[in-house]
C-alpha positions in Angstrom: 0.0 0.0 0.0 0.9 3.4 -0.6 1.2 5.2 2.5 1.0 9.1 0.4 -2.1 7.6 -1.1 -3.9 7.1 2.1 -2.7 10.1 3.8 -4.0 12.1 1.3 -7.2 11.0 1.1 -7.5 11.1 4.6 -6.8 14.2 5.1 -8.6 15.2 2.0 -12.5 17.3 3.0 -13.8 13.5 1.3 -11.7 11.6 4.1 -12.2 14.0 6.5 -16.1 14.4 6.1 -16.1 10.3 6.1 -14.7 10.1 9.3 -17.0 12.4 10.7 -20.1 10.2 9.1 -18.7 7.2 10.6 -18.4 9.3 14.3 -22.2 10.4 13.7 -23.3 6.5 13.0 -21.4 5.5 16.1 -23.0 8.0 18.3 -26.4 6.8 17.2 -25.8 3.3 17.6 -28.4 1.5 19.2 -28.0 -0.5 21.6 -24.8 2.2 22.4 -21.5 0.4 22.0 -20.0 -1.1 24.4 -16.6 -1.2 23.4 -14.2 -1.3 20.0 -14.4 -3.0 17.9 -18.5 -2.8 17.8 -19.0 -5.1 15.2 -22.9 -4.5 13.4 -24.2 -6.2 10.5 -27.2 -5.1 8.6 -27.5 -2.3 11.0 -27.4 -4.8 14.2 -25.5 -5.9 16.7 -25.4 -9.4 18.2 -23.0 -11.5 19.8 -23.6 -14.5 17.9 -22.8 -12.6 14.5 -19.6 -11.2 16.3 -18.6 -14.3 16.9 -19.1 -15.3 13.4 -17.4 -12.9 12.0 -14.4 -13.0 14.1 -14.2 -16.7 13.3 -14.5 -16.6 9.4 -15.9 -12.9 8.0 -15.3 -14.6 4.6 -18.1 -17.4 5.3 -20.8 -15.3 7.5 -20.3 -12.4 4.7 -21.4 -15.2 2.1 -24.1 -16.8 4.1 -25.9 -13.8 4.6 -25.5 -11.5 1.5 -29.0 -11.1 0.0 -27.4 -9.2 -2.9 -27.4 -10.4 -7.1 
């Protein structure tokens, strides 16, 4: 990876307004989160999904995509 690449865009008002987004989302999170990483899926969050995805994001990415 290029490291100027990724500073730039983060830094960039794109970057910059997409880390704010993400801050808003986490704020409104409910339940709040608890602590970091909060994983959510399909706007949720549950434990047994976390677990899931911690053990294979690959797999629970493909068994629940509803996507073409």
């Amino acid at each position: 990876m290029d490291w100027n690449v990724i500073d730039k865009c983060a830094n960039s008002d794109e970057g910059i307004k997409l880390e704010y987004d993400m801050a808003i989302a986490t704020e409104n999170l409910s339940p709040a989160h608890q602590y970091v990483p909060w994983i959510v899926s399909n706007g949720q969050h549950s434990s047994s999904a976390e677990n899931a995805i911690n053990s294979n994001m690959v797999k629970y990415v493909c068994s629940t995509y509803q996507g073409s």
